[in-house]
Every structure is written in structure tokens, then in C-alpha cells.
N, C-alpha and C positions, 0 to 999 in steps of 0.2 A: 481629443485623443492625445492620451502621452506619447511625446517624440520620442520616446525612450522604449517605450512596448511594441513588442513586436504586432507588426499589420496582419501577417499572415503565418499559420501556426499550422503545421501539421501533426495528426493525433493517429498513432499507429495502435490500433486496437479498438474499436468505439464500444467499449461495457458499459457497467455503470460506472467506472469514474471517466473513463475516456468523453463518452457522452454527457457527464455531469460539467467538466471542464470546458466544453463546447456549448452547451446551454446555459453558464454562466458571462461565459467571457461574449457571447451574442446575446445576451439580453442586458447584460452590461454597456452593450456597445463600445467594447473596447476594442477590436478588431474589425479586418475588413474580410478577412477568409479565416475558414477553417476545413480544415482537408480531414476529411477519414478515412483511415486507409486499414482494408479486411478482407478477408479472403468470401465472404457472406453476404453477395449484392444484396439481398432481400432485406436483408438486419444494416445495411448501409443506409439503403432506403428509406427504410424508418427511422433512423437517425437523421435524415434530412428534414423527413413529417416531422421529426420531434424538435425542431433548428437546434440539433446539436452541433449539426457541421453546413456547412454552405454547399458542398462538393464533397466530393467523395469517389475513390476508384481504388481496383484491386492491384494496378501496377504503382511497385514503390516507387518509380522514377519519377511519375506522374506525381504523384502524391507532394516530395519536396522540392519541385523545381525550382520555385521562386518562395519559399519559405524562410524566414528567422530562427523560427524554433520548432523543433520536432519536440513530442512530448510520445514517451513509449507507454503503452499502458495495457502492453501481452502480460502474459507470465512471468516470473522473474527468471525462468531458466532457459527463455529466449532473449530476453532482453540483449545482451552483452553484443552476441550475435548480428539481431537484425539492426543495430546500434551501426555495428562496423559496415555492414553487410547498406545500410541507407545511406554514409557519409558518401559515398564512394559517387552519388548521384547530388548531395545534396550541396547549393554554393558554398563555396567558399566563405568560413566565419557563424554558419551556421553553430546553435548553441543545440545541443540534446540534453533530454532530461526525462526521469522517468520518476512511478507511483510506485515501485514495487518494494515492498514491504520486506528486504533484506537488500544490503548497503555493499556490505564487506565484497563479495565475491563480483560483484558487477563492476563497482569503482575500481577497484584493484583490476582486475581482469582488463579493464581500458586504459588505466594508466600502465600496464605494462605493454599493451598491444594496441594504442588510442586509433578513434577513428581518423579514416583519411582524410586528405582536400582541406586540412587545416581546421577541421571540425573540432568543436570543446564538447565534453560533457560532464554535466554536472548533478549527482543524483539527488534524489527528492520522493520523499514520503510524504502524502496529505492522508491523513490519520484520520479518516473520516471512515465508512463505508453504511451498507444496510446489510439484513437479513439477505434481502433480494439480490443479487447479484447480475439480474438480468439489465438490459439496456432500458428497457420499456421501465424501468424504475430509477432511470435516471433524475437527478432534481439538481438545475443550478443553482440551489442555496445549500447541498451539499458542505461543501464547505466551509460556510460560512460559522464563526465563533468555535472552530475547531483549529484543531494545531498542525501544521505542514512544518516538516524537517526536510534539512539540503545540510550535504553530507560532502562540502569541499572536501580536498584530498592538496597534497603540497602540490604546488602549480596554478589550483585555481584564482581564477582573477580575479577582485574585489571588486571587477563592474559585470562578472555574471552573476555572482552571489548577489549582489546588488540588484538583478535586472529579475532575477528569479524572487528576491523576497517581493517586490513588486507583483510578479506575476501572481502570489499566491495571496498576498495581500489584498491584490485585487479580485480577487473570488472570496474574499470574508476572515484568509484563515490568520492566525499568529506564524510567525516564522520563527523556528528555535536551528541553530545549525548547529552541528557533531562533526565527530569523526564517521565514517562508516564502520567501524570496530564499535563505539559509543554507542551507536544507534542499534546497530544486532545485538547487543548485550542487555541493554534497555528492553527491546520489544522482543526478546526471548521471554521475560519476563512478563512484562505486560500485555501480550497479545498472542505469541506463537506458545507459550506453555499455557498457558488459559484455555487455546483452542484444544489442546493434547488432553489436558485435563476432562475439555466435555467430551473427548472423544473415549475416554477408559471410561466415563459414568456411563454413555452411550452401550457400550461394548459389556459390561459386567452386569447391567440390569437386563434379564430376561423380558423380552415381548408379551409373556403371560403374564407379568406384573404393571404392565403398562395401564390397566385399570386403575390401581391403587398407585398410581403416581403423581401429585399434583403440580402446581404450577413449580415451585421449586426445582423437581425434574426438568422440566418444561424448559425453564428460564439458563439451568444451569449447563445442560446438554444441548442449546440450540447449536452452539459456534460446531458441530459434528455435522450439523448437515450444509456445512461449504463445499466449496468444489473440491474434489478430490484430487484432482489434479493440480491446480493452483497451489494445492497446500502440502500436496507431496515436493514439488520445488521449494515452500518456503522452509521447510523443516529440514532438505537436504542441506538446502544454502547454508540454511543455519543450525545446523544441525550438533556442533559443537556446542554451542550456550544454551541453546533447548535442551542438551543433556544435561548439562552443568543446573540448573533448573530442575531439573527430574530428579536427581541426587540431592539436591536442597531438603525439595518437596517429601521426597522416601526417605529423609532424615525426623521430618516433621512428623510424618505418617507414624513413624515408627515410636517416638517419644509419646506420642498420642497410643499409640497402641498401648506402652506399656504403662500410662496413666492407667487407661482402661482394664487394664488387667489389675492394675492393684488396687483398682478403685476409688484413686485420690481425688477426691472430691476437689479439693482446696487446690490440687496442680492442674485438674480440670479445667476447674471456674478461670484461674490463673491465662489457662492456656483460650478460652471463651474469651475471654475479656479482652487478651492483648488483640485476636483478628477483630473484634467487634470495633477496637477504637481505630485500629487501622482502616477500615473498613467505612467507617462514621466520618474518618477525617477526609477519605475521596470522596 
């Protein structure tokens, strides 16, 4: 075991990635405990059947007692909160760090009010997920050959960045670090306007057409049926460059419209061509 990883890890939330981070790092055997901490004995439980966590208990105090590193992985519009809301129980030196897929308002929100007892945190996206969002589809190879981002802020110290690309390393994935500004401007893009997108194709296609819909629907409108909850936080958080993104998109929309209207064939194909090779090139 690396003297440099942490022995004992507590995991506030156990879904699918809470859970996939605890079935990775025990079947890795890089650890000696893994604490799950939820308001949901039954779903705790099963997360032990699954060895995503060794232990597990509904009190926070319990949870970090003797822990390294607390890893958050609620919602992102708890996060900030139960962050300050755990240091205040957890040792002294303790590292926090979270999955939640908007940067800007949590890092910032801690660097201006950071947690007590001397606690650091350090945010982190692992860019992984499934269809499934439940716990019972959790998988420790998750993310493995997928991309996790950590998202220092001025202050952070080159040996948690350092201890965290380890930690993500050590579950399979690449580590790219940003700014938290960089990182919500990027994945408004790449992932919170995508999701908006399947959710208007969802919302504008009638149920009586759902016959004559094939896979194309199918594939394009899945990211609509996520947690509604989950995603109304991500798009408040980020809710600025998700629109900045929407205004691009109904610039696009609209240039395409009035191809279509005049029937330009040749600014059509043009307009075909260029998302095909962008498209071809991921």
C-alpha cells in the first residue's frame, strides 16, 4: 500500500459513483476502511453486500472520525454545506473533495467560508457516469480510461493535487486540472447543454408519435430521463454558460432555419458537413 494514500476514506453519499469509488479502491486493495455515510440504512446495506464500503452509519461524526479523506458525492447544491457542516467533526488536516459536476460555486463558496479544524478542499469531477444512476449499478472499473478533473483554486497545495491525482489514478482515470471557472465553461458545453438539448427533443415530440420514433430519438433524448433533481442543481449552479450555450445553439438553429427556407442546398451540405467532421473527429 502507498504510504501516501489515504488508509481510511469516508464517502458521503453512496450512488453510483459513491459506490463505484468504494468498489474500486476495495477491490484494488488500496485501502483499509471505507465509511458510507446516508440518510438510507437499507441502500447502506447494500452497499456493504456490494463491498462498496466496509462500514457505513447515518451519523456524520461517526462517519469521519478517524478519516484522511472525505470524498462528497450528494448533489451539488449540498455539497458546499455538508462540506463545512462535516469538517467541524472531522481531524484535523483532513482533505475533502467531491464528484459534482459544477466547480465554480462550490470552490469559490469554500474559499470564501472554507471548512473548519484546519480542513482543505479540493474539488474534483470523474467524468464517468451510466444511464443507471442507481447504487445497485455501481461498477469499480467505472472509471477506469475515463477523464477526472480537480479544479485547485489559489492556495491549493501541490501535495493535495498531487495525493488526489493518485487517488484518481488509482481507480484507472487520466487527471486533467482547471480552474473551476474552466471547467463549468467546458462541461456547459459538453455535458449540461447536451442534457438541455435531450430534454426540448423530449418536451416538443408528442407521445402519439412515439411509434414512429426510432433509435435516433431513443439515443438522442435519453440524457432527459436523469434525476430531476440532480439536474435542476446542475443547471442552476451553472446556469450562466448553460445559457451562453443556448444562445450559441439558437444562433445555429436559426442560420439553419433560414438555409431551409431558401433552400440552399450547397449552405446545407456546407452546414452537414462541418458537424459531421466534428463529429467523426470525437
Amino acid at each position: 500500500m502507498n504510504n501516501d494514500f489515504p488508509k481510511n476514506i469516508a464517502i458521503l453519499g453512496v450512488g453510483l459513483l459513491g459506490a463505484s469509488i468504494g468498489r474500486g479502491l476495495l477491490r484494488r486493495k488500496c485501502v483499509e476502511k471505507v465509511v458510507g455515510w446516508g440518510r438510507n440504512e437499507e441502500k447502506l446495506a447494500l452497499a456493504k453486500k456490494l463491498n462498496a464500503v466496509t462500514d457505513f452509519t447515518d451519523d456524520l461524526r461517526a462517519a469521519v472520525k478517524d478519516v484522511e479523506l472525505v470524498v462528497v458525492c450528494t448533489p451539488v447544491g449540498m455539497i458546499a454545506e455538508l462540506v463545512r457542516q462535516t469538517a467541524e467533526f472531522a481531524p484535523a488536516g483532513t482533505l475533502f473533495t467531491d464528484v459534482g459536476s459544477t466547480k465554480t460555486a462550490v470552490s469559490r463558496g469554500l474559499e470564501e467560508s472554507p471548512p473548519g479544524n484546519r480542513c482543505r478542499f479540493l474539488g474534483g469531477h470523474p467524468i464517468s457516469g451510466k444511464a443507471d444512476h442507481s447504487l445497485e449499478a455501481s461498477d469499480g472499473e467505472l472509471f477506469a480510461g475515463k477523464v477526472a478533473v480537480l479544479t485547485p483554486i489559489f492556495g491549493t497545495s501541490a501535495e493535495d493535487v498531487g495525493r488526489l491525482t493518485r487517488f484518481w489514478e488509482t481507480l484507472g482515470s487520466r487527471v486533467f486540472c482547471m480552474s473551476p471557472e474552466e471547467h463549468d465553461a467546458a462541461l456547459a458545453r459538453t455535458s449540461h447543454f447536451p442534457h438541455v438539448l435531450a430534454c426540448v427533443l423530449a418536451k416538443v415530440v408528442p407521445p402519439e408519435l412515439y411509434p414512429l420514433a426510432g433509435t435516433g430519438f431513443g439515443s438522442v433524448s435519453r440524457p432527459a430521463s436523469g434525476n430531476v433533481a440532480v439536474w435542476k442543481d446542475i443547471l442552476l449552479e451553472n446556469a450562466d454558460a448553460v445559457r451562453e450555450s443556448l444562445e450559441t445553439a439558437a444562433s445555429e438553429i436559426n442560420i439553419l432555419a433560414d438555409v431551409l427556407r431558401r433552400r440552399d442546398a450547397e449552405a446545407l451540405e456546407k452546414f452537414l458537413e462541418a458537424a459531421k467532421e466534428n463529429r467523426d473527429r470525437f
